[in-house]
C-alpha positions as CSV (number, residue, x, y, z in Angstrom):
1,X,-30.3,1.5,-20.5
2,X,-30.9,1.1,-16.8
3,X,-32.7,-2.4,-17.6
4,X,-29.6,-3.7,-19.6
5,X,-26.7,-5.6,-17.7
6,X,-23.8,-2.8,-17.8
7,X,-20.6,-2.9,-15.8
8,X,-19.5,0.8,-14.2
9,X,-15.8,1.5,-14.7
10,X,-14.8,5.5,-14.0
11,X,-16.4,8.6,-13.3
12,X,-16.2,12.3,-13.3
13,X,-18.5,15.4,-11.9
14,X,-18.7,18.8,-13.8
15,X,-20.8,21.6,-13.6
16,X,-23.5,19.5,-11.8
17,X,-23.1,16.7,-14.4
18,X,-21.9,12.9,-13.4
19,X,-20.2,11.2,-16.0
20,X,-19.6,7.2,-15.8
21,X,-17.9,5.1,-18.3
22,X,-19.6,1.8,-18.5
23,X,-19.3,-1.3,-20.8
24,X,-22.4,-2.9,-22.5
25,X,-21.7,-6.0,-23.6
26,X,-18.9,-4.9,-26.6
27,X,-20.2,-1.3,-26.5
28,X,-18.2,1.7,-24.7
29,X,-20.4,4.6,-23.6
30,X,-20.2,7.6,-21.1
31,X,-23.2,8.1,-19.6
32,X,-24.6,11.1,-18.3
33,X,-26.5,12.1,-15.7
34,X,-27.7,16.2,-14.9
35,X,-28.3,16.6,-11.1
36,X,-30.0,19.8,-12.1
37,X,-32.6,18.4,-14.9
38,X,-33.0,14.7,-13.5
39,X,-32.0,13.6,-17.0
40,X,-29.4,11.3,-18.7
41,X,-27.7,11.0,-21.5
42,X,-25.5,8.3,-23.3
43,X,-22.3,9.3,-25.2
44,X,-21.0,6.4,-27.2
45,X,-17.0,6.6,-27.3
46,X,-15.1,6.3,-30.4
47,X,-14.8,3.6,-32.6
48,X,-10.5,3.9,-31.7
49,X,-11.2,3.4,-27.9
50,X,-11.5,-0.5,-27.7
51,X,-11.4,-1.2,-24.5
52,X,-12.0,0.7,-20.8
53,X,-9.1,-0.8,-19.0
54,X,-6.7,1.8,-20.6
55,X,-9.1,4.7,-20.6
56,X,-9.8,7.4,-18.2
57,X,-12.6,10.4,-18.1
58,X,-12.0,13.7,-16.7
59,X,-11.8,17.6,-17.2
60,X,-9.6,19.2,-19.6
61,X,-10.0,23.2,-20.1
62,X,-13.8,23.0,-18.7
63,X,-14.5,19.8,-21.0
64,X,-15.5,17.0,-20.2
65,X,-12.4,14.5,-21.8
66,X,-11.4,11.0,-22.8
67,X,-7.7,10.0,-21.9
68,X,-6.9,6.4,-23.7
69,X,-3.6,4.8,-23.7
70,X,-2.8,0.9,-25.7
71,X,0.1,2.3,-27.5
72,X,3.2,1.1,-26.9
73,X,6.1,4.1,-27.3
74,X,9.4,3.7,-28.3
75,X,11.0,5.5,-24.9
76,X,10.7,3.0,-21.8
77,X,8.7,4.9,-18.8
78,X,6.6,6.6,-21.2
79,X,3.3,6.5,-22.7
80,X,1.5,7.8,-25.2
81,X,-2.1,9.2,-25.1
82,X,-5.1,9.8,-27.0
83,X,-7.3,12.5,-25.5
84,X,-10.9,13.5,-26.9
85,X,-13.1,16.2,-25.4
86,X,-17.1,15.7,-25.5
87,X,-18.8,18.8,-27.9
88,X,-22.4,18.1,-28.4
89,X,-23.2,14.8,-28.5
90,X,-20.3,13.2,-30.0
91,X,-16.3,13.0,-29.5
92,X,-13.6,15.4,-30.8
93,X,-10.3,14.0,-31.0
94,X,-7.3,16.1,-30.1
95,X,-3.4,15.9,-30.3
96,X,-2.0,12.7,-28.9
97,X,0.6,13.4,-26.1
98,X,3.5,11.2,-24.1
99,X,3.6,11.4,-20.8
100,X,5.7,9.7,-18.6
């Protein structure tokens, strides 16, 4: 992947593991890296999270999570959020939530 033209966009540390979200080409992946192995890993995001400028990585109850927002919500101020936590190798989606 390191040969391939990829844009970097956000980025989280956990338990001695960098995350980035980067863009190839129409493709959405988190990428991993373990300080403590030298390895990495690619996570491809859900087929629901079209595009990175709405979307945010972080860590939610010692998971590694994906925050996207492109809804609109009824209540001005306010928006609504789709948040998936890595398990394994692929995505779980959890509750949406508003927040304002």
């Amino acid at each position: 992947w390191l040969k391939c033209t990829w844009q970097h966009h956000k980025c989280t540390f956990f338990n001695g593991v960098a995350y980035h979200i980067i863009e190839k080409g129409p493709i959405i992946s988190v990428m991993s890296f373990d300080s403590g192995t030298g390895e990495f890993e690619e996570f491809i995001a859900p087929d629901d999270i079209c595009h990175y400028w709405e979307l945010c990585i972080d860590v939610f109850k010692e998971q590694t999570c994906l925050l996207f927002s492109c809804y609109p919500y009824e209540e001005e101020g306010k928006e609504k959020f789709d948040l998936w936590v890595l398990q394994g190798k692929g995505w779980k989606q959890l509750c949406p939530f508003i927040y304002p």
